[in-house]
Structure formats: structure tokens, C-alpha cells
CHARMM-style PDB file with segment names, atoms N, HN, CA, C and O in Angstrom:
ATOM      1  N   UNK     1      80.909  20.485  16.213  1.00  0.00      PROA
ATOM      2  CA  UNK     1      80.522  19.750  17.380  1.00  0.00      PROA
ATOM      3  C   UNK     1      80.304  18.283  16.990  1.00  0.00      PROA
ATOM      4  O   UNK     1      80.078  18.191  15.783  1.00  0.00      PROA
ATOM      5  N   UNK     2      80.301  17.151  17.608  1.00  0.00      PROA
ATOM      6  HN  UNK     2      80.485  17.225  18.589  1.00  0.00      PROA
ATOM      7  CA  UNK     2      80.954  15.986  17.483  1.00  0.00      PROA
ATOM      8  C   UNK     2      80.114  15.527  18.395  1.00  0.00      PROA
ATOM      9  O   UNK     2      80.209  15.810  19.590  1.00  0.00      PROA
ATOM     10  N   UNK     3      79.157  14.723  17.860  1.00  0.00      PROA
ATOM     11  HN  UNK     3      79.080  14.493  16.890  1.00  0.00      PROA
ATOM     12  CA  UNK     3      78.227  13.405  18.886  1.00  0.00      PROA
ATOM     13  C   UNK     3      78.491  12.268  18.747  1.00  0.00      PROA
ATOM     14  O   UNK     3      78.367  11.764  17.630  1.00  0.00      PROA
ATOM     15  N   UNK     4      78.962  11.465  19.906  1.00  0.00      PROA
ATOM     16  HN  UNK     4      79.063  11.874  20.813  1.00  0.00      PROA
ATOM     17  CA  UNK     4      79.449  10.427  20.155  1.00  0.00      PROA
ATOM     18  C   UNK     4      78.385   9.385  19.766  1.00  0.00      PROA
ATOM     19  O   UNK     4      78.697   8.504  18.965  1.00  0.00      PROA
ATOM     20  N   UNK     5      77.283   9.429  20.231  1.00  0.00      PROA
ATOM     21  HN  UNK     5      77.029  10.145  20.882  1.00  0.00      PROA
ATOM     22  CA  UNK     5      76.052   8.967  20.278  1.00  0.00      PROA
ATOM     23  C   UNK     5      75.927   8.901  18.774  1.00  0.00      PROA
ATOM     24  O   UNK     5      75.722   7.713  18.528  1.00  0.00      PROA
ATOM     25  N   UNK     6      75.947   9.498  17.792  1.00  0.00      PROA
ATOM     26  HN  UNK     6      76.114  10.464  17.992  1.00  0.00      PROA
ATOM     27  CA  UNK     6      75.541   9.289  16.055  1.00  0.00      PROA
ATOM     28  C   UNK     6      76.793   8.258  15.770  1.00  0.00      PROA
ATOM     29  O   UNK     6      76.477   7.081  15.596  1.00  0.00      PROA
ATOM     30  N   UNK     7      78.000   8.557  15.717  1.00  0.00      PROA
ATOM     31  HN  UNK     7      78.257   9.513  15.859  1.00  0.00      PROA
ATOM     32  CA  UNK     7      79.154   7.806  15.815  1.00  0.00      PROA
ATOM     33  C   UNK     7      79.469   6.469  16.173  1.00  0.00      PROA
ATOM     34  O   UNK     7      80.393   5.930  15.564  1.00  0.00      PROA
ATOM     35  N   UNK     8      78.819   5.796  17.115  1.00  0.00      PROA
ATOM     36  HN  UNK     8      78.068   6.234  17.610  1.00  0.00      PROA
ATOM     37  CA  UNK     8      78.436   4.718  17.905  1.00  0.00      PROA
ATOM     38  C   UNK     8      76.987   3.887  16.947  1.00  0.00      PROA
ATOM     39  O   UNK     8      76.908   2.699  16.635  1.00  0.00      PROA
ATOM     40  N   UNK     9      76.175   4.789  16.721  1.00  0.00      PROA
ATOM     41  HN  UNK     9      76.239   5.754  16.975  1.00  0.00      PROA
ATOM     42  CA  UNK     9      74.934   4.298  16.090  1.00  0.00      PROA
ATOM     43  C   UNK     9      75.465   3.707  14.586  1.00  0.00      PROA
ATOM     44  O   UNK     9      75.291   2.564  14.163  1.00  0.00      PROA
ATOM     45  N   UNK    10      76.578   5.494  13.499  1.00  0.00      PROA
ATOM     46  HN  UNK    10      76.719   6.423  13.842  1.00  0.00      PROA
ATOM     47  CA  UNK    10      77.061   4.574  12.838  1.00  0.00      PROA
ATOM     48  C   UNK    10      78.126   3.340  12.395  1.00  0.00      PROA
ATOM     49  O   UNK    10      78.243   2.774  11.307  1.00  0.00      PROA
ATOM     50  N   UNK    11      78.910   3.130  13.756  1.00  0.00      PROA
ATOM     51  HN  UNK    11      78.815   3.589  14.639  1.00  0.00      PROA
ATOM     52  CA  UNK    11      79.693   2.221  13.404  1.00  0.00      PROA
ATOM     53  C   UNK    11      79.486   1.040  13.540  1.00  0.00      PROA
ATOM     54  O   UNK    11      80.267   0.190  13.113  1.00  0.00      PROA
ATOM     55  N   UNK    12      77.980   0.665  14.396  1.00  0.00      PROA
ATOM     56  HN  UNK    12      77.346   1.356  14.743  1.00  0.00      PROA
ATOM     57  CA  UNK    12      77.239  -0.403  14.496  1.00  0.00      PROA
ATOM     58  C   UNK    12      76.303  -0.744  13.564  1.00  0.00      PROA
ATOM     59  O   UNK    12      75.342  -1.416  13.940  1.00  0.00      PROA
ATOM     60  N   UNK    13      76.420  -0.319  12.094  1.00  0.00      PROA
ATOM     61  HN  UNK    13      77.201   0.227  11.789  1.00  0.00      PROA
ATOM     62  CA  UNK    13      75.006  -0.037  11.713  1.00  0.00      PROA
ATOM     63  C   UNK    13      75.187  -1.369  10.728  1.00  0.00      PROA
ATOM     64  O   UNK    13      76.259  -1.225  10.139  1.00  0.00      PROA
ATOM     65  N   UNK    14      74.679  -2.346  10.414  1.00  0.00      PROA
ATOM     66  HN  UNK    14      73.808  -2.463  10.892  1.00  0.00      PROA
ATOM     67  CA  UNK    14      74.332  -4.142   9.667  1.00  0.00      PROA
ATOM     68  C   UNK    14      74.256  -3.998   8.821  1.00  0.00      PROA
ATOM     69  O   UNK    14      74.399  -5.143   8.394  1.00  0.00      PROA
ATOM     70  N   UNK    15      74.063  -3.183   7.700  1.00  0.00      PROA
ATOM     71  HN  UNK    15      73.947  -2.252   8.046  1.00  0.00      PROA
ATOM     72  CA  UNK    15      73.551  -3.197   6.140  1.00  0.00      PROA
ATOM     73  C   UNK    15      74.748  -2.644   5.128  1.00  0.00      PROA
ATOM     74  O   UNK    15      75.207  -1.523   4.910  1.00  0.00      PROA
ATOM     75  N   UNK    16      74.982  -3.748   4.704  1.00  0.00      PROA
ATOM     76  HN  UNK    16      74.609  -4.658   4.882  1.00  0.00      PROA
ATOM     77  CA  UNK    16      76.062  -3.787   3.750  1.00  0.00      PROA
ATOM     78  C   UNK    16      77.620  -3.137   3.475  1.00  0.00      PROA
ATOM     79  O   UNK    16      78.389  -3.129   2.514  1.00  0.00      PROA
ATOM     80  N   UNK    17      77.643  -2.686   4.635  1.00  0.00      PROA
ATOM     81  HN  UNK    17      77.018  -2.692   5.416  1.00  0.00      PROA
ATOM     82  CA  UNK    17      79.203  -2.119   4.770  1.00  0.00      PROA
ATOM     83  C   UNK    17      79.702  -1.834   6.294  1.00  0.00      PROA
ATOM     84  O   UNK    17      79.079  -1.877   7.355  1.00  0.00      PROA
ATOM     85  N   UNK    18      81.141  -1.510   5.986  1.00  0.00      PROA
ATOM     86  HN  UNK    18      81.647  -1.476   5.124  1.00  0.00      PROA
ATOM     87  CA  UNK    18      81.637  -0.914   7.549  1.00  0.00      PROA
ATOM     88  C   UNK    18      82.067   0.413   7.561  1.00  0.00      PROA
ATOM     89  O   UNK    18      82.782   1.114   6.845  1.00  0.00      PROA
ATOM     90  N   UNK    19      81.553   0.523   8.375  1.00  0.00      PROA
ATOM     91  HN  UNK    19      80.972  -0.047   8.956  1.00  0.00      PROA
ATOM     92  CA  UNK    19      82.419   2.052   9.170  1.00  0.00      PROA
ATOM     93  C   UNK    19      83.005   2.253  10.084  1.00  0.00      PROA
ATOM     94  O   UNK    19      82.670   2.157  11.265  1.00  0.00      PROA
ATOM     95  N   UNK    20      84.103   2.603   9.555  1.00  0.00      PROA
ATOM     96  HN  UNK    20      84.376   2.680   8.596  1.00  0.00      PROA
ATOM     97  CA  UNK    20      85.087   2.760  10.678  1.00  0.00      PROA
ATOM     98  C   UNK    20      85.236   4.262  10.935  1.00  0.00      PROA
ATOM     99  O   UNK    20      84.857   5.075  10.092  1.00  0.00      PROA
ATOM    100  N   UNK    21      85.785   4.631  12.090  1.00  0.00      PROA
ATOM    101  HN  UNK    21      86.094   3.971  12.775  1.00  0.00      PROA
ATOM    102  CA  UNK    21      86.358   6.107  12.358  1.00  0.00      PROA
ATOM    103  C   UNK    21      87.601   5.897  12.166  1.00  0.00      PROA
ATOM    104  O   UNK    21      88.215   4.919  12.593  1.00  0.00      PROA
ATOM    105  N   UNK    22      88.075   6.833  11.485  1.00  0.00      PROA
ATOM    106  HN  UNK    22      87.576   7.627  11.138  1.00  0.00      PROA
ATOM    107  CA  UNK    22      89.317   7.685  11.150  1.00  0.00      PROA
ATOM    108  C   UNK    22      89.657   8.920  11.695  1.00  0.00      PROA
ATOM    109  O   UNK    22      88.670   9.307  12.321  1.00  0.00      PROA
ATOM    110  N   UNK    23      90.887  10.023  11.799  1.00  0.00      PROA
ATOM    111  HN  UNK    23      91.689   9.708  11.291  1.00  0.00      PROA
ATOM    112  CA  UNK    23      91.097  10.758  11.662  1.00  0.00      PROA
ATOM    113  C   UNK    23      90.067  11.803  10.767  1.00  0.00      PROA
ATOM    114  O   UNK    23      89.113  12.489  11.133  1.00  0.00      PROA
ATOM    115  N   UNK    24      90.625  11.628   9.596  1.00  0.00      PROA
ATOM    116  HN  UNK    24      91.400  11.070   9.299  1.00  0.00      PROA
ATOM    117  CA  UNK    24      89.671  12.341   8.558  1.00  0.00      PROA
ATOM    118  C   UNK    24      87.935  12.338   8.679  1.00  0.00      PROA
ATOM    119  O   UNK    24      87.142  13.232   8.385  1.00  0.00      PROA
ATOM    120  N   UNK    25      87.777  11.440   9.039  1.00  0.00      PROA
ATOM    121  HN  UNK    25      88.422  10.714   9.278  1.00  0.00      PROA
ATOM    122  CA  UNK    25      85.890  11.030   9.341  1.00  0.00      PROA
ATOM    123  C   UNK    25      85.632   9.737   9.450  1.00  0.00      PROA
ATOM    124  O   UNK    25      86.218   8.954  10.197  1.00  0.00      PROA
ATOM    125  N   UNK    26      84.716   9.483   8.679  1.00  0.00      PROA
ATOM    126  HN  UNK    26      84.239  10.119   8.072  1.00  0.00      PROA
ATOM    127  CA  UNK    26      84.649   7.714   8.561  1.00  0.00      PROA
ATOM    128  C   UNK    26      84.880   7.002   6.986  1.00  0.00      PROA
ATOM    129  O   UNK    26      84.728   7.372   5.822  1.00  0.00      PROA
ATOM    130  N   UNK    27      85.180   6.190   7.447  1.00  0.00      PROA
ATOM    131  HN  UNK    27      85.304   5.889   8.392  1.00  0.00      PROA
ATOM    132  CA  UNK    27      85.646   5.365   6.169  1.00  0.00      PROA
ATOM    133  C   UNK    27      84.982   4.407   5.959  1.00  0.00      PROA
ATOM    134  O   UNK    27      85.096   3.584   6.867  1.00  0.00      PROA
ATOM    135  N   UNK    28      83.924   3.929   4.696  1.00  0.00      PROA
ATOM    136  HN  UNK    28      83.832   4.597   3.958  1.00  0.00      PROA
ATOM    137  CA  UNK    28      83.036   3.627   4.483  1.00  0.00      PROA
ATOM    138  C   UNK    28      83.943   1.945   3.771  1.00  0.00      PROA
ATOM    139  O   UNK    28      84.791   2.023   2.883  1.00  0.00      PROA
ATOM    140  N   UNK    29      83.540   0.688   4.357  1.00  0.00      PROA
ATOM    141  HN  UNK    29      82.851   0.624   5.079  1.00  0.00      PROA
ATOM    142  CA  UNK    29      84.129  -0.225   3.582  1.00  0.00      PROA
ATOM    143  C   UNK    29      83.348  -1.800   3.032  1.00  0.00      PROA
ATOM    144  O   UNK    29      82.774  -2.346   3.975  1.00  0.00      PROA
ATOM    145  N   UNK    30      83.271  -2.384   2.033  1.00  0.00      PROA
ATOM    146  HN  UNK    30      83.737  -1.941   1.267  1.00  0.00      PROA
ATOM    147  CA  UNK    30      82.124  -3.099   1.774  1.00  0.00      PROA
ATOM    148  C   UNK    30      82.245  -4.191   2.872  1.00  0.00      PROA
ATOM    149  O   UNK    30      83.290  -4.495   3.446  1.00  0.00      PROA
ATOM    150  N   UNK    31      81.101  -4.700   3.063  1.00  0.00      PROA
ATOM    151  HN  UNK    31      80.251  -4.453   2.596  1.00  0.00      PROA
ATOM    152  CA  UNK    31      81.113  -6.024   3.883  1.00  0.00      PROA
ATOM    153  C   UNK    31      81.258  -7.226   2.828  1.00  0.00      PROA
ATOM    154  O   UNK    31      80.951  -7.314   1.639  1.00  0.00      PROA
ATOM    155  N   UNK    32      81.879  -8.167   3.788  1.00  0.00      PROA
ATOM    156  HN  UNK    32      82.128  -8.097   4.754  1.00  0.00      PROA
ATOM    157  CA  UNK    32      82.440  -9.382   2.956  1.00  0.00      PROA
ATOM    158  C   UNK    32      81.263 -10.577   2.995  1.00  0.00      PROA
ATOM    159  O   UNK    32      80.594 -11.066   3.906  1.00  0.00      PROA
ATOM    160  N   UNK    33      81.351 -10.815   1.461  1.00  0.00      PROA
ATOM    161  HN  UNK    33      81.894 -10.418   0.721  1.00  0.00      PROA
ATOM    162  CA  UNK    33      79.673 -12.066   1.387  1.00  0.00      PROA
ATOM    163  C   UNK    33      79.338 -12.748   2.652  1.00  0.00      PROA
ATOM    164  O   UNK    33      80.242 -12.818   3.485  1.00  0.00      PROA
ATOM    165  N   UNK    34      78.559 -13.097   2.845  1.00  0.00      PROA
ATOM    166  HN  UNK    34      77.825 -13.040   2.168  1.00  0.00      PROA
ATOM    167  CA  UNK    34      78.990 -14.363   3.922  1.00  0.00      PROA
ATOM    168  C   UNK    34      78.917 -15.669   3.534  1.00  0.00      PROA
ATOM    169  O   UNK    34      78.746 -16.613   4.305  1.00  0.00      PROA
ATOM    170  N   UNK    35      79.059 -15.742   2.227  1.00  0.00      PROA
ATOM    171  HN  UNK    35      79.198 -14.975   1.601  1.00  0.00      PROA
ATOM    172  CA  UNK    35      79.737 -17.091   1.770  1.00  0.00      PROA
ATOM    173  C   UNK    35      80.631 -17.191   0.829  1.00  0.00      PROA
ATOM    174  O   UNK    35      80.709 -18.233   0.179  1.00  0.00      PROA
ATOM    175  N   UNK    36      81.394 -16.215   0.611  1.00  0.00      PROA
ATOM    176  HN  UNK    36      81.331 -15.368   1.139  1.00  0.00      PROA
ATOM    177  CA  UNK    36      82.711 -15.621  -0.029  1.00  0.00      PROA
ATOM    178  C   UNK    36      83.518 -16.915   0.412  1.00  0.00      PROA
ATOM    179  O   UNK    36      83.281 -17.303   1.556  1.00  0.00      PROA
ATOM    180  N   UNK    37      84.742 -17.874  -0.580  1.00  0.00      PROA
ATOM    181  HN  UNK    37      84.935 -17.559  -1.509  1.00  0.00      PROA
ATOM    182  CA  UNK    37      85.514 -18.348  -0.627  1.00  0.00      PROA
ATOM    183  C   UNK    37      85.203 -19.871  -0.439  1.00  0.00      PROA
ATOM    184  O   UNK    37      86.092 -20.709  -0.286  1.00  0.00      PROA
ATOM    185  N   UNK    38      83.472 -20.243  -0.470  1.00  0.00      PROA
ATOM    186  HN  UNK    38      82.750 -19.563  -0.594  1.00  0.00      PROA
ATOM    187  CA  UNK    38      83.162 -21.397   0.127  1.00  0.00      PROA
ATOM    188  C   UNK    38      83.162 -22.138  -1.414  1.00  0.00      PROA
ATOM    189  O   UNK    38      83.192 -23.355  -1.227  1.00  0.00      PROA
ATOM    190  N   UNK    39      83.141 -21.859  -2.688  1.00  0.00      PROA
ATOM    191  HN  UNK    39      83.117 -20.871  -2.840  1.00  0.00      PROA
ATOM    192  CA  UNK    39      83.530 -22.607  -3.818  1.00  0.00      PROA
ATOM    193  C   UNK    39      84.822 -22.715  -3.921  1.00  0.00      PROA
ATOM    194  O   UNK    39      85.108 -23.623  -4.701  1.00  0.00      PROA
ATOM    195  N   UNK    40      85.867 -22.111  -3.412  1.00  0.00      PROA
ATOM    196  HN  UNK    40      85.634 -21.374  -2.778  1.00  0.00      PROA
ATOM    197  CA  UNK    40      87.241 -22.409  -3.369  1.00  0.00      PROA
ATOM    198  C   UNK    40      87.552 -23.536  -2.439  1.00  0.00      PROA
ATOM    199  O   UNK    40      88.548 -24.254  -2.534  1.00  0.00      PROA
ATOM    200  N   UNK    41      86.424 -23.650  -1.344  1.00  0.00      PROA
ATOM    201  HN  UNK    41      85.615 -23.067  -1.267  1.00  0.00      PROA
ATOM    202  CA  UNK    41      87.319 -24.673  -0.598  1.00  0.00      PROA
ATOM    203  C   UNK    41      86.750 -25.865  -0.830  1.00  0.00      PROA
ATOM    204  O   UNK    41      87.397 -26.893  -0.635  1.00  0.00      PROA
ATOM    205  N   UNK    42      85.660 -25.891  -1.208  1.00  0.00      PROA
ATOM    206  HN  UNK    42      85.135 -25.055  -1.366  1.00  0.00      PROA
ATOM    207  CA  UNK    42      84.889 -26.932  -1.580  1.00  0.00      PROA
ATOM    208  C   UNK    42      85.091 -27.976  -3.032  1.00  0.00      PROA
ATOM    209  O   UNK    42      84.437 -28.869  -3.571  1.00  0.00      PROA
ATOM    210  N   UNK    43      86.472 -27.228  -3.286  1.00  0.00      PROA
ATOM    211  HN  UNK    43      87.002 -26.503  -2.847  1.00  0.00      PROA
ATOM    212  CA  UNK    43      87.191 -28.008  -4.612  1.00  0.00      PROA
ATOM    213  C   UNK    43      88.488 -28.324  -4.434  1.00  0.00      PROA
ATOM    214  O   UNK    43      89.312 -28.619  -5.300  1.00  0.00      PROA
ATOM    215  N   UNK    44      88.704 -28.205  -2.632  1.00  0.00      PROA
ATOM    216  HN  UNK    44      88.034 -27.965  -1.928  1.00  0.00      PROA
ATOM    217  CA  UNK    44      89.779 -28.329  -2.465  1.00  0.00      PROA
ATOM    218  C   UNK    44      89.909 -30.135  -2.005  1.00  0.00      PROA
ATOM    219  O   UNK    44      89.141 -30.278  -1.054  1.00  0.00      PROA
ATOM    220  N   UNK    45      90.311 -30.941  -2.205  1.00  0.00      PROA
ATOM    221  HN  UNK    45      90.934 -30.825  -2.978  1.00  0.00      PROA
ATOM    222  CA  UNK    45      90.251 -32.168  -1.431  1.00  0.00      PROA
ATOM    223  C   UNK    45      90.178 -32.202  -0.015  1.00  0.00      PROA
ATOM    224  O   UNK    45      90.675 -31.400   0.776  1.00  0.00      PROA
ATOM    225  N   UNK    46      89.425 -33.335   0.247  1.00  0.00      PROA
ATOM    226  HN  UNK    46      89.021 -33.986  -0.395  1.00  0.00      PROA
ATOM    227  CA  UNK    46      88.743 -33.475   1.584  1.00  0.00      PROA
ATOM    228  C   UNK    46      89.448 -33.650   2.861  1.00  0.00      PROA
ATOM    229  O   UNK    46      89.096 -33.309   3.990  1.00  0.00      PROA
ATOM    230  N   UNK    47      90.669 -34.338   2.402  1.00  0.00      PROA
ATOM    231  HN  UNK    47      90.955 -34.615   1.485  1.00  0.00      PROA
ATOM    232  CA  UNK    47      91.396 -34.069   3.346  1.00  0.00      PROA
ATOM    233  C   UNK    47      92.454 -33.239   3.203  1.00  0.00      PROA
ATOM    234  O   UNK    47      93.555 -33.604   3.614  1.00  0.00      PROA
ATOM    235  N   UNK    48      92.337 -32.400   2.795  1.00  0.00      PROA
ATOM    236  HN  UNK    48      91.442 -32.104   2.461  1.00  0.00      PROA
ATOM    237  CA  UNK    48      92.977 -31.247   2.946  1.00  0.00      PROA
ATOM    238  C   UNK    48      91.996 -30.405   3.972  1.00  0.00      PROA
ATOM    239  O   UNK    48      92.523 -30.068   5.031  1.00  0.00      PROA
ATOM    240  N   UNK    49      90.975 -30.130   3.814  1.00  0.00      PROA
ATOM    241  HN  UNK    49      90.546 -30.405   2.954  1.00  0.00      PROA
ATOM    242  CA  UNK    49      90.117 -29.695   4.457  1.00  0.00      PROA
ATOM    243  C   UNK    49      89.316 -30.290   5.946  1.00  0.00      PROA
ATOM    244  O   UNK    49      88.592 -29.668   6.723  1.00  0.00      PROA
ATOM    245  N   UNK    50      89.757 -31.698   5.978  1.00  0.00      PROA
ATOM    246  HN  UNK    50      90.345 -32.203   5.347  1.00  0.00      PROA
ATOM    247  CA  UNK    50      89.423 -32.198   7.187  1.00  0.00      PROA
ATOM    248  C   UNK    50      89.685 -31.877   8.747  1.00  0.00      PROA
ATOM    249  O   UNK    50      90.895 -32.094   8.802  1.00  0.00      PROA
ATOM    250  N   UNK    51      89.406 -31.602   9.685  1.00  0.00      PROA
ATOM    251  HN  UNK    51      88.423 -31.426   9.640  1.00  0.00      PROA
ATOM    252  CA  UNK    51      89.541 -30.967  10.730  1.00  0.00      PROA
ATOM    253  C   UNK    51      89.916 -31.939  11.554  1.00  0.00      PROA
ATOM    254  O   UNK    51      90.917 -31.843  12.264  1.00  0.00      PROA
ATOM    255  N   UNK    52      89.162 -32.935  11.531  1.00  0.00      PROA
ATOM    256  HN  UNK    52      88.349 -33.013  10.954  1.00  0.00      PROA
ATOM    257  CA  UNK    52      89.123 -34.205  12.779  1.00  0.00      PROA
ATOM    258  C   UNK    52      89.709 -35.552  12.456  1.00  0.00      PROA
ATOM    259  O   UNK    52      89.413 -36.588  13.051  1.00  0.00      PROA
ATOM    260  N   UNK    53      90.900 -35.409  11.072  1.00  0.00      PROA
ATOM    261  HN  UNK    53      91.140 -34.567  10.589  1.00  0.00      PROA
ATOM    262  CA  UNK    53      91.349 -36.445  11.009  1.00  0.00      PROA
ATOM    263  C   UNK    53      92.848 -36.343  11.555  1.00  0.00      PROA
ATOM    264  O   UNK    53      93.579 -36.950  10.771  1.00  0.00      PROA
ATOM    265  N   UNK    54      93.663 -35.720  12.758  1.00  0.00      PROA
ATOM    266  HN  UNK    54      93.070 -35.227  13.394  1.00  0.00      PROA
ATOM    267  CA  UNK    54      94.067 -35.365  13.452  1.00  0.00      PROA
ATOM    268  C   UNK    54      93.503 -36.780  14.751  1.00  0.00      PROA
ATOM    269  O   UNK    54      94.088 -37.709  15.308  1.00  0.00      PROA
ATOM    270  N   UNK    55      92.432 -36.369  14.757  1.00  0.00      PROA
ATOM    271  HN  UNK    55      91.957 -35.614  14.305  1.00  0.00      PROA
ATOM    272  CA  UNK    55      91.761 -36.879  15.890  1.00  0.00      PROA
ATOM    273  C   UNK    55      91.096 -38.395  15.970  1.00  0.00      PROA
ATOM    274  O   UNK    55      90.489 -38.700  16.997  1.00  0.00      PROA
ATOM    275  N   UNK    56      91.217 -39.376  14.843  1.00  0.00      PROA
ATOM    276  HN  UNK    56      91.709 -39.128  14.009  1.00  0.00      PROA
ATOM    277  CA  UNK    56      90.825 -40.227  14.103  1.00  0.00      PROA
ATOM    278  C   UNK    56      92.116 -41.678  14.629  1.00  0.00      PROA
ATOM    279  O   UNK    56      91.980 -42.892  14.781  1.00  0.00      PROA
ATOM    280  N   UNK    57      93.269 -40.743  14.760  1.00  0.00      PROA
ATOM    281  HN  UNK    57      93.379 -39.757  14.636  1.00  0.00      PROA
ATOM    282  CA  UNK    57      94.423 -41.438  14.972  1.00  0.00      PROA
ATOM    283  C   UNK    57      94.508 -42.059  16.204  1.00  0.00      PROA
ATOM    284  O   UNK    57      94.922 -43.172  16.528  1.00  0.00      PROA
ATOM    285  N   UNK    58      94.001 -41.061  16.885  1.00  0.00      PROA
ATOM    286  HN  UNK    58      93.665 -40.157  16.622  1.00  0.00      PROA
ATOM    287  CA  UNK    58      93.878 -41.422  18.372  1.00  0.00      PROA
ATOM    288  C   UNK    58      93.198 -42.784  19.340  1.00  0.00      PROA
ATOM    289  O   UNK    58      92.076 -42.758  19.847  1.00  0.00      PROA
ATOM    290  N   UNK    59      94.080 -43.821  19.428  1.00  0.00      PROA
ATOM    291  HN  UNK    59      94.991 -43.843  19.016  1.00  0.00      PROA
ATOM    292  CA  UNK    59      93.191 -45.050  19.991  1.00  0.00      PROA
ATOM    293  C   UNK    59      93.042 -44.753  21.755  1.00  0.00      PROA
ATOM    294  O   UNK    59      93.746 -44.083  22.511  1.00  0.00      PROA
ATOM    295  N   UNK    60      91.975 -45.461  21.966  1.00  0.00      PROA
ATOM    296  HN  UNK    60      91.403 -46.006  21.352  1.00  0.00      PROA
ATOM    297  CA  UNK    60      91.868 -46.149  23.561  1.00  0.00      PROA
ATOM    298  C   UNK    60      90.935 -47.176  23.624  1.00  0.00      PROA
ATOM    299  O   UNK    60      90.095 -47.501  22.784  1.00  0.00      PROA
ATOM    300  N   UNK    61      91.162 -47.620  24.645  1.00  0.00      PROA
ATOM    301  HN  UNK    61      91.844 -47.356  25.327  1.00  0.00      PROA
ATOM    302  CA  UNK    61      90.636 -49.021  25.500  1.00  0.00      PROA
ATOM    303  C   UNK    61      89.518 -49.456  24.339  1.00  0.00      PROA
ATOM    304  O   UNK    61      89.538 -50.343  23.486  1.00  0.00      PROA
ATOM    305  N   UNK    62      88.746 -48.654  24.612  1.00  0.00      PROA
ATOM    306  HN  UNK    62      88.730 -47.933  25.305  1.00  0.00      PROA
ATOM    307  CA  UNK    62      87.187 -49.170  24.189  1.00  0.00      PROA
ATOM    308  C   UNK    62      87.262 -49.589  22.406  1.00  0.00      PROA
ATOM    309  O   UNK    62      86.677 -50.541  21.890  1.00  0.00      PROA
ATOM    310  N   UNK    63      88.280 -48.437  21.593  1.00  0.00      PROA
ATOM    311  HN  UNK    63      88.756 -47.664  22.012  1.00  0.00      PROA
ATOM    312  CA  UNK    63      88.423 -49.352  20.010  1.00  0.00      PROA
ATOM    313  C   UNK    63      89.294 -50.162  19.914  1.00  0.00      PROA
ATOM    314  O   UNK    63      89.335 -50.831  18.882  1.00  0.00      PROA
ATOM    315  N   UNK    64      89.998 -50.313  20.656  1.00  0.00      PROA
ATOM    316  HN  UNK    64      89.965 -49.769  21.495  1.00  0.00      PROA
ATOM    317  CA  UNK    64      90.752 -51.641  20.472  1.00  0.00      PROA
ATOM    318  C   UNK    64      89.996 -53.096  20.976  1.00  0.00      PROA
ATOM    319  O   UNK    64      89.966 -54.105  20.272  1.00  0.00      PROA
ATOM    320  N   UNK    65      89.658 -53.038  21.740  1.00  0.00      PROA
ATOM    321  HN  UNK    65      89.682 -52.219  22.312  1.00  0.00      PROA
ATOM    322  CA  UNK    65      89.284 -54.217  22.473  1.00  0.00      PROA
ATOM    323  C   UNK    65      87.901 -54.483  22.185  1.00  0.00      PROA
ATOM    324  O   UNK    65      87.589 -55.428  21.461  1.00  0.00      PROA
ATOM    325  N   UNK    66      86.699 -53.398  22.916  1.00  0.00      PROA
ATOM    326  HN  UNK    66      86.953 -52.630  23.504  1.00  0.00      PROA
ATOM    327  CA  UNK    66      85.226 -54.073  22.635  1.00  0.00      PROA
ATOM    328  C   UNK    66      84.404 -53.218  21.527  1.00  0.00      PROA
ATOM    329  O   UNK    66      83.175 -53.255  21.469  1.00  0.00      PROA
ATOM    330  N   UNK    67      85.187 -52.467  20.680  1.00  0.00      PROA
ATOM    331  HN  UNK    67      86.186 -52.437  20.727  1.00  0.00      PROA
ATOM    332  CA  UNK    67      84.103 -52.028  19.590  1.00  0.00      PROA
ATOM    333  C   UNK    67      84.245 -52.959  18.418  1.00  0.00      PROA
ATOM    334  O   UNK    67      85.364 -53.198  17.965  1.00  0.00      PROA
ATOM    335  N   UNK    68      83.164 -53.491  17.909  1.00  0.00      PROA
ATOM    336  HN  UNK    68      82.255 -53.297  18.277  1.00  0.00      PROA
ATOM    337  CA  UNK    68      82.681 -53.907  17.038  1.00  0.00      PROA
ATOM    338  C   UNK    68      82.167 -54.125  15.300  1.00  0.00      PROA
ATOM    339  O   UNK    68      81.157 -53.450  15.104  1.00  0.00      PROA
ATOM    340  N   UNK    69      82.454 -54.614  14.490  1.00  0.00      PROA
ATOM    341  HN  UNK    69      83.275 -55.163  14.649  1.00  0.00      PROA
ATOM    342  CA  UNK    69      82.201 -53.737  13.323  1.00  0.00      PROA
ATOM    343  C   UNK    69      80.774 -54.885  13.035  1.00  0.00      PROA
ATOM    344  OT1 UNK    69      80.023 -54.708  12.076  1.00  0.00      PROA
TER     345      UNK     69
END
């Protein structure tokens, strides 16, 4: 017999791994750091990694004409 209700409780459950349902039962899988890969990128150059220099390029009215340095 098969409770949906335990099933649900464990596939939601926060502490250090996942569970998934399978066929076979559940499949137990580690959770990923939550700061896993942040020394890799953080040695990566900056603009490589920059998001908003895309957006940097972009002129109007107000930097051309009345902004100021």
C-alpha cells in the first residue's frame, strides 16, 4: 500500500539531498553546495563575467548632452 501523503512529505524534505520518485522507489541524490563553482568564476576575468556591459554601450539624450563629469 502506497501513501501519497509520506511521498510528497519526502520529496519536499530541505536537508541535504534530493528525492526523487522513480519506478523502482526513490532515488536518493546529494544536494549541490550553494556556493559550488563561485571560486571558478571569480578567477575568471571581469569582463568575461560582466552582465551590464552590454548595456553600458547604450547612449541617450541625457549622456550625451547634460551629464557631467
Amino acid at each position: 500500500m502506497k501513501s501519497r501523503a509520506n511521498v510528497s512529505t519526502l520529496l519536499s524534505w530541505p536537508h541535504g539531498f534530493l528525492i526523487e520518485e522513480c519506478e523502482a522507489g526513490l532515488l536518493l541524490k546529494p544536494r549541490a553546495k550553494p556556493r559550488a563553482g563561485w571560486s571558478s568564476a571569480f578567477r575568471k576575468p571581469a569582463s568575461a563575467r560582466d552582465e551590464t556591459a552590454p548595456l553600458r554601450s547604450i547612449k541617450n539624450k541625457f549622456d550625451e548632452a547634460e551629464w557631467k563629469w
